[in-house]
Steps between C-alpha positions, in 0.01 A plus 500: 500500500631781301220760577553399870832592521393796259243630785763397833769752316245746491406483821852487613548841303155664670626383835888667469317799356261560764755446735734769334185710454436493931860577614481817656840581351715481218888481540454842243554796654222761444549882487361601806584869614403740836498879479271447890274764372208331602306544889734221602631192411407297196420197639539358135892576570533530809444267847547780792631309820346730804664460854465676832860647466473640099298714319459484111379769308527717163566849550654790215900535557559892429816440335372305239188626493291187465373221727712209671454230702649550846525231744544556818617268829489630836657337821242220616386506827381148657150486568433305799190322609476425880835499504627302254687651141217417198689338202363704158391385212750514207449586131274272301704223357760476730529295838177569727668708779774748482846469515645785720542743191323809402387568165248762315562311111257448183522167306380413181171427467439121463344566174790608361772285595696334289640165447803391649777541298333738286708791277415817624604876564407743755570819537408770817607815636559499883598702729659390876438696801788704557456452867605129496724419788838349475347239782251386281704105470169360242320714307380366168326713218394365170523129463376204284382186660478147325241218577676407865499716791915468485630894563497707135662363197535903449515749743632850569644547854590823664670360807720733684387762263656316183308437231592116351329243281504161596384154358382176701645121359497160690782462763701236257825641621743172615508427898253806558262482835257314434272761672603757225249372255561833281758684339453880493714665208570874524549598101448865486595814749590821535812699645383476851515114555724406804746202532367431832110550513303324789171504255366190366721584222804251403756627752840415586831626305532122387153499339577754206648507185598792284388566129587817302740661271777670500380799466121456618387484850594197736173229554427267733318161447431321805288207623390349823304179617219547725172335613128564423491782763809670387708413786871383400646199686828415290576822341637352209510621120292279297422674162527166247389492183447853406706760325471902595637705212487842703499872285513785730366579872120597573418876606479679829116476495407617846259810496524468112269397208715205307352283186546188514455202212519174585535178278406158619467152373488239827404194518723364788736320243829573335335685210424797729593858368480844687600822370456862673546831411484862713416838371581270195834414523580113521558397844562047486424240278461186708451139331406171626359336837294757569212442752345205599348159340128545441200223607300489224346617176318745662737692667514876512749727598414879583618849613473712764637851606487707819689490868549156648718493825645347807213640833793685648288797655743781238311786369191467235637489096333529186563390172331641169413300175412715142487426103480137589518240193539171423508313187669262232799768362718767616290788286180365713648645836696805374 
């Protein structure tokens, strides 16, 4: 009897080791790094999402004097087929048809994405089209995505020509809509952010609160409920759970190269961490609820960078990605 159990324990151990051995991912993060000196994309990185309206290429920027990613979207025409508007196909892993928006992004390869909840860095240089309009209401650029297709748990917004960061939580706010299924946090911004922005930003003078010092520059935390398409039905704060410890404003980064490192550890619980700097000064430290509650063991969560917008028929933008790395420490992505 004892040489049975002896063999069913090692079995047991062969079968937990094989299955470690096949999971496409660890929740490590490897050093991975992009210099896009290569004919194109690496497809070992990168997952290129072609569209109709974008165009995504690598071309040398003179004023750095090396190659970059730039991402381009264009206003999309409908394409019509005896009359009738033909729905197109979206990126791959995300619902069939598209939503309305415009986008010309790269995501992370799915060879390379991580756990959910895994500790990583990342750190990029980008540079924003200076020619962004002021009546651009959603434009998204750089953002992290967990295991459900709920908007980012991360993403950088230029609406209205501001540049802000904001997380995604559960709507758990007391007597929200019960449409509003998310809560959209703004944590991070820079001197241009209005009181009164009709973006899918929070909005509203009653939806703010003020951080700062005395004698450092007045922030704004703010928070909104809204449901899986973005649209706002109560338009009531509902950050719970989560504390945003804010250190200085981001940078004017319009027609500008800015570094950015990013810190994340998200899992969808009340363990989640985010921390960002600029040009490397310390921009928030937020803690807690960040994100949303995974499915499984085997979820992922992944990033992806370049335009994504409302189709509102404004003027074509680019966006341009270089030095990209990601990794398990700060020195990794420096």
């Amino acid at each position: 009897m004892r040489r049975w159990h002896t063999i069913v324990a090692k079995a047991a151990l062969l079968v937990v080791a094989a299955v470690a051995a096949g999971l496409p991912h660890s929740s490590a993060a490897q050093v991975i790094r992009d210099d896009f000196n290569g004919r194109g994309f690496d497809r070992m990185i990168w997952a290129p999402c072609p569209r109709s309206e974008n165009e995504l290429s690598i071309v040398r920027d003179p004023a750095l004097e090396r190659a970059v990613a730039r991402l381009t979207v264009r206003p999309r025409q409908p394409v019509l087929v005896l009359g009738l508007s033909v729905l197109s196909r979206n990126c791959r892993g995300e619902d069939p048809f598209d939503d309305g928006a415009e986008r010309a992004e790269i995501w992370e390869a799915p060879g390379v994405r991580l756990s959910f909840g895994a500790d990583v860095w990342y750190g990029f240089d980008m540079y924003i089209d200076g020619a962004v309009s002021p009546r651009e209401d959603r434009l998204v650029v750089g953002q992290w995505k967990g295991p459900r297709d709920d908007s980012p748990m991360v993403a950088q917004r230029f609406d209205g020509r501001v540049f802000t960061i904001t997380i995604e939580q559960p709507n758990r706010a007391p007597d929200h809509d019960p449409r509003d299924t998310q809560c959209r946090i703004l944590v991070a911004h820079d001197a241009n952010l209005p009181r009164h922005a009709e973006t899918d930003l929070p909005h509203g003078e009653l939806l703010f609160e003020t951080a700062g010092t005395e004698d450092g520059p007045e922030l704004v935390i703010a928070s909104v409920g809204h449901d899986a398409r973005g649209n706002i039905h109560g338009g009531q704060s509902c950050r719970t759970g989560v504390s945003v410890e804010p250190h200085n404003l981001l940078p004017d980064v319009f027609g500008t190269w800015v570094r950015m490192v990013y810190h994340l550890k998200i899992a969808g619980d009340e363990h989640g961490l985010l921390e960002v700097w600029a040009n490397g000064v310390p921009i928030v430290t937020v803690r807690g609820q960040i994100g949303f509650p995974g499915r499984g063991w085997n979820d992922k969560q992944y990033f992806k960078f370049g335009p994504y917008r409302n189709q509102n028929q404004l003027p074509a933008i680019y966006a341009q990605l270089s030095r990209y790395a990601r990794g398990p420490s700060k020195q990794d992505v420096q």
